[in-house]
DRENRO-719873 format. One record per residue (C-alpha): x, y, z. Coordinates in steps of 0.05 Angstrom, whole numbers, plus 32768, in hexadecimal, padded with zeros to 4 digits. Each point is the difference from the previous one (the first is absolute). Layout:
N
XYZ...
end
This chain:
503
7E7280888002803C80017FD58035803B7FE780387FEB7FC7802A80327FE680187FDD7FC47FE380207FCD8030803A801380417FD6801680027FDA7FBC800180107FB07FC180027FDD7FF47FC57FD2800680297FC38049801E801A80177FB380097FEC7FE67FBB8028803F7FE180337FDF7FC9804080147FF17FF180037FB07FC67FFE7FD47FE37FB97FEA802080047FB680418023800C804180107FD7803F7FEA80068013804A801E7FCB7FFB802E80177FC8801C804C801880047FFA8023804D7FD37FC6801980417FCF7FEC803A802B80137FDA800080467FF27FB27FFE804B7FFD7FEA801B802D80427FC57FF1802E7FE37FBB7FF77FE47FF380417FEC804980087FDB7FFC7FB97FE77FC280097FE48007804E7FD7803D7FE97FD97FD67FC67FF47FC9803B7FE5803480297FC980157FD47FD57FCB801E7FB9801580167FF57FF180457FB4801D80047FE17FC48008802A7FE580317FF7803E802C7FBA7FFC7FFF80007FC0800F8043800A803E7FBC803680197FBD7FCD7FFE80327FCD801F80178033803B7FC1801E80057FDC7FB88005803D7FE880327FF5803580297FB87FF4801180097FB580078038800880277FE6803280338039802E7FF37FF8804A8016801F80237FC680397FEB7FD3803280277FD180307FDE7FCB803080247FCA802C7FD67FC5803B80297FEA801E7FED7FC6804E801B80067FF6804380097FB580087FE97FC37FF180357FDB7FD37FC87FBE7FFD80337FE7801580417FC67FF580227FDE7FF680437FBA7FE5801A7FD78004803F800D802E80418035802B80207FCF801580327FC77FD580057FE2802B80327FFB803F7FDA800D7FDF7FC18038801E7FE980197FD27FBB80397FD97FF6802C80227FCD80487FFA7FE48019803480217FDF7FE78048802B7FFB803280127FBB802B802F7FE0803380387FE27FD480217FDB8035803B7FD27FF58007801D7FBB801B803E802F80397FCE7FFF8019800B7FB9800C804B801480277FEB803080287FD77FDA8012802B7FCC800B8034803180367FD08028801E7FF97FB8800A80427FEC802D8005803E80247FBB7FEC8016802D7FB880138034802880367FD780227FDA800C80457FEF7FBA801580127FBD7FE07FC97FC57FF4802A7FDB802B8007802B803A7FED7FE880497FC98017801D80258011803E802F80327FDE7FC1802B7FDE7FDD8005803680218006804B7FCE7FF5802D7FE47FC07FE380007FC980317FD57FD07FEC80117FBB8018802E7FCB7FC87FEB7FBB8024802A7FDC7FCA804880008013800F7FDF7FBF7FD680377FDA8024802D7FD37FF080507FFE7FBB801C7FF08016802F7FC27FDE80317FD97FF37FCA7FD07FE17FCE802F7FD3803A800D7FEB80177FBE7FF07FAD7FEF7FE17FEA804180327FCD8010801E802A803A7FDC7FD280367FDC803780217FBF7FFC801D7FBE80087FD47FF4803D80278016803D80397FF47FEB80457FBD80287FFE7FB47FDC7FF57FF780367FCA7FD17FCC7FCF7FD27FFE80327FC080217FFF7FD5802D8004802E8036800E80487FDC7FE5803480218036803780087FC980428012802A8026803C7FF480417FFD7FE580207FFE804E7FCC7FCD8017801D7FD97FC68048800380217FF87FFE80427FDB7FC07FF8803D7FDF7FD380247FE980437FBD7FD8800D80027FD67FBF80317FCF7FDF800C7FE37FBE7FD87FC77FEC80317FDD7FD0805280097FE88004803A7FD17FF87FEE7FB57FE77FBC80107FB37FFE7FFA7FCC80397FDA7FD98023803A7FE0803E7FE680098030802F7FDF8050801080367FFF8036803B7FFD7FC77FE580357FD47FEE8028803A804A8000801B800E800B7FB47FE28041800A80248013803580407FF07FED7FE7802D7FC27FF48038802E804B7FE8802B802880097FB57FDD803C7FDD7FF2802C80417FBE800F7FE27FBE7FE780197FE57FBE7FDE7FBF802D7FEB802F803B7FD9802C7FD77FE47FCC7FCD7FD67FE580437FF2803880217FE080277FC47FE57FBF7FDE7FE97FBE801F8000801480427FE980277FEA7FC77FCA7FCA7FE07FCB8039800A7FD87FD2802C7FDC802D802F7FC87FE0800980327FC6802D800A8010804980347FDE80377FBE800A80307FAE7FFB7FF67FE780487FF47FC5800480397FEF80437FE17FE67FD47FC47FE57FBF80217FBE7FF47FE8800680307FC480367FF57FD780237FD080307FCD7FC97FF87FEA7FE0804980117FBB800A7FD37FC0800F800F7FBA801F7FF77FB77FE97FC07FE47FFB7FD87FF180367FCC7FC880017FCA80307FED802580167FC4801D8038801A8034802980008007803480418023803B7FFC804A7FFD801C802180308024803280397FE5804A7FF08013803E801E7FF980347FD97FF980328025801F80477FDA80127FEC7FCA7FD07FFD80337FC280387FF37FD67FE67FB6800A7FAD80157FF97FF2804780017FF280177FB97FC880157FE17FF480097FB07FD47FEC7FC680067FDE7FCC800F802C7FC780358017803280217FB58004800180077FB8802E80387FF580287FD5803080027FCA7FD3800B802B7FC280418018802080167FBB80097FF07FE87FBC801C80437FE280437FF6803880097FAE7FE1800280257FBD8034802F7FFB8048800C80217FED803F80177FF7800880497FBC801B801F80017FF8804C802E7FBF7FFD802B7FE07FCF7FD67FD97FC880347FC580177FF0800F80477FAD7FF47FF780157FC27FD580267FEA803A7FCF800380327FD37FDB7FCD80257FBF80007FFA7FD0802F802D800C80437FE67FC2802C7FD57FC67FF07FDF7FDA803F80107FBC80087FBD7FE67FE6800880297FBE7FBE80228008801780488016803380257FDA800A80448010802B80377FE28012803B801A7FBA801480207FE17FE77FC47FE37FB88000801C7FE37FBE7FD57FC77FDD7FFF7FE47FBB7FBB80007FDE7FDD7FC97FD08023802A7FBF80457FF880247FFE804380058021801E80417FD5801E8032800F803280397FD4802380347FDF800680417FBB7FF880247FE3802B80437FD17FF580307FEA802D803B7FBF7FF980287FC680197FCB80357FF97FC180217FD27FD2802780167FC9803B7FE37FC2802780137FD580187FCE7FCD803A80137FC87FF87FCE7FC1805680177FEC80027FD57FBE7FB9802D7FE88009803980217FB57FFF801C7FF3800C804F7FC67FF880227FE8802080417FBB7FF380227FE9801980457FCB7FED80227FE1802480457FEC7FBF8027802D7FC880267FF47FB77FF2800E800A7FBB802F7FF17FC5800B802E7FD7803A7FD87FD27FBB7FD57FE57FF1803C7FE0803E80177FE180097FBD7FE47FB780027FE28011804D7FDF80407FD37FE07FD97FCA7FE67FCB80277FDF803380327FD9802C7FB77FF67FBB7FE27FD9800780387FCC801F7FE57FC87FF9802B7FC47FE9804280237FD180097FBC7FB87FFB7FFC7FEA7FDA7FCE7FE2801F7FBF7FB37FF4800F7FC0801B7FFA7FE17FDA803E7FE58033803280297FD8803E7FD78033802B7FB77FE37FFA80257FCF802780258018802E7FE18003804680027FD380387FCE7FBF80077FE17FDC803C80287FBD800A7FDC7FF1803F7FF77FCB801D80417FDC7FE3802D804380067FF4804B800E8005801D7FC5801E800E7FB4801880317FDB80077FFC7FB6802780337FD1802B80077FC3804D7FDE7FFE802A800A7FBC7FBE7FF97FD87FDB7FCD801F7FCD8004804080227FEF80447FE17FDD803680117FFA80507FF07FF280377FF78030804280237FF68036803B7FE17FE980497FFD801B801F7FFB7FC17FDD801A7FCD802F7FF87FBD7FF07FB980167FB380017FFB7FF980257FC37FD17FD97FC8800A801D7FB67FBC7FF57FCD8010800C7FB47FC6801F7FDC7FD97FCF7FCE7FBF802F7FEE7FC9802A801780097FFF8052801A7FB5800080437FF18015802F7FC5800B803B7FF2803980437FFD7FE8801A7FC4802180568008801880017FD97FBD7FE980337FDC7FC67FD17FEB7FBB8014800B7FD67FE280317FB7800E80187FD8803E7FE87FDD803A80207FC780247FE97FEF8044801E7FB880177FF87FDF80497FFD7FBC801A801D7FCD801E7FDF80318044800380387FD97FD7802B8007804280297FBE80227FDB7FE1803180177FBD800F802C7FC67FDB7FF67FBA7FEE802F7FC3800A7FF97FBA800E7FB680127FFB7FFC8027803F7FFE804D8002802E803380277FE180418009802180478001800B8028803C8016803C7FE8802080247FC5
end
């Protein structure tokens, strides 16, 4: 079962092809358009790039997640691409509840984990502009009654910063066995101090990347030290409130678990399955774990930040604050991890600079991944452990990358007496064949990367088609044949037949 909400986040097609002037204008007509190419060039000119129709590609982002999350055994799964400050598409497939069922939607609920982090971080730097606490601060002056072990003499302090980029040398985790199942015994926030005395550092500060729950946990608390607020009220009036995000919670609603709040499901067993996991509350480890939201949710968190990097207007923190915490603060020694200010900080295949974070909590993964140079984010969440849910952000991006155009083609071919899925058994599972920029599209199901996999055909005649080879030559041809009813039933190629599924 699927939901997508697209058609309502996103222009209609007719609204993007609107033109600024007739076909066969004047010179007059023409005079506003140029005055506004002559003061806004990049405004002007992003607009007409933006008229792109991404129809196809959504359909196809829908089979693909739909097919991926049968094959894959996944629960349920919601996804949302924002486009600056626009959700472009939204969708979600599968099970909240598979007991009930309740559906998977966009607005379900889920564990967001470690992306709890980024709260936390913006949160710790909101206090840095207000001159209460310096990045470079000691741990030991913020908080009082830390006394956690240093078993480096030669180490130098464990600062704010070290925190916020997991080069602090802390510990992975609290002293506390709260990953454990079934019932995950997450401290509370004094079980998490009064077993500080019993650990130790495990290298010199600022010497090695360790991710660590402990560091944004005590990040929380020294949030809580500064402001004299709770960590919960002030995310929720310095963050939450403002960004209208109240569907995102520094806890798990129970109230909601297993309606809105969808339940969560383990890895894979060796019968395929996937038992139902436990409810938790994170508790201590909040500002490190805790959240809860959804994806449309994460969106409006990304908006902000790609409305924040573009303007010098302030809107919980600085624009030049967010871009600080955007670069890259500490780079391990391997070069592998490098880490901003609670953001993970990568560069992508387009050399375009990417920030974000991942979660996962028993029964939930979760990421959020910020494409700065495009101004596109992508957040997926998925109710089941033992999975990845970057694989499927980074298929979303390579479908909506394989538009070129964003035009259909002018054609009379009915593309839908061909669309449908075909039986590829034995050799593969199964095919789905549609319409791409005015030629049929053909690929594959399952498939990890699907911009990858996709086969174009150009039309010759009648229902006989050819491939277009990455030459743009054409290679072998395809003949689809009708029944007795004039509908599709199966294709032709290499003199063997593939038979339809469904339509």
């Amino acid at each position: 079962m699927k939901t997508s909400s697209n058609l309502q986040q996103r222009p209609s097609y007719f609204q993007l092809q609107t033109s600024y002037f007739p076909l066969r204008p004047s010179y007059l007509t023409l005079l506003p358009f140029l005055f506004l190419l002559f003061l806004f060039p990049n405004s002007v000119l992003s607009q007409n790039e933006e008229k792109k129709d991404y129809s196809e590609a959504f359909n196809l982002i829908e089979v693909w997640l739909d097919a991926q999350k049968d094959f894959d055994k996944l629960p349920g799964i919601s996804a949302a691409v924002i486009e600056d400050q626009e959700v472009l598409w939204s969708g979600a497939f599968g099970q909240a509840n598979k007991s009930q069922p309740v559906p998977m939607t966009a607005e379900t609920l889920c564990s967001i984990c470690s992306i709890s982090k980024l709260f936390t971080a913006v949160s710790i730097m909101t206090l840095y502009e207000e001159g209460k606490l310096r990045l470079d601060d000691p741990i030991e002056s913020l908080l009082p009654n830390y006394d956690l072990k240093q078993q480096f003499p030669e180490s130098g302090p464990i600062t704010v910063r070290s925190l916020l980029t997991h080069s602090s040398g802390l510990p992975r985790e609290a002293n506390a066995p709260y990953w454990t199942g079934p019932d995950f015994p997450f401290p509370t926030q004094e079980e998490v101090n009064s077993g500080l005395k019993e650990q130790e550092t495990l290298y010199p500060a600022s010497t090695y990347y360790q991710y660590s729950n402990l560091a944004l946990t005590l990040l929380g608390e020294i949030i809580e030290e500064v402001s004299g607020q709770t960590y919960d009220d002030y995310v929720q009036e310095h963050i939450l409130t403002p960004l209208q995000m109240g569907n995102t919670r520094t806890e798990l609603p129970e109230n909601l678990y297993g309606s809105s709040l969808a339940i969560g499901y383990s890895a894979l067993d060796r019968e395929g399955e996937r038992p139902k996991v436990n409810f938790f509350q994170a508790k201590g480890i909040k500002a490190a774990a805790g959240f809860s939201s959804n994806v449309l949710d994460l969106g409006k968190f990304a908006s902000w930040q790609f409305r924040l990097r573009d303007t010098t207007t302030a809107e919980i923190l600085k624009p030049a604050t967010l871009k600080l915490m955007q670069q890259v603060h500490f780079m391990d020694p391997n070069w592998r991890s490098s880490w901003g200010l609670g953001f993970v900080v990568y560069k992508g295949a387009s050399g375009s600079t990417w920030v974000g974070h991942g979660g996962s909590c028993p029964g939930y993964r979760s990421t959020l991944q910020l494409d700065l140079k495009n101004k596109r984010a992508y957040a997926v969440m998925i109710n089941a452990g033992g999975t990845n849910p970057n694989r499927y952000s980074s298929g979303i991006y390579g479908i909506l990358n394989k538009v070129k155009s964003g035009k259909k083609a002018d054609t009379d071919i009915k593309f839908e007496d061909y669309t449908g899925y075909y039986d590829a058994r034995p050799w593969g599972s199964e095919e789905y064949i549609g319409s791409w920029e005015g030629q049929l599209m053909m690929i594959n199901l399952p498939s990890r990367t699907p911009a990858d996999n996709i086969t174009l055909y150009k039309h010759i005649e009648g229902d006989t088609f050819r491939r277009v080879r990455d030459d743009g030559e054409l290679g072998e041809t395809v003949v689809f044949e009708r029944n007795s009813e004039g509908k599709v039933y199966r294709y032709t190629q290499h003199g063997n037949y593939v038979y339809i599924m469904k339509s």
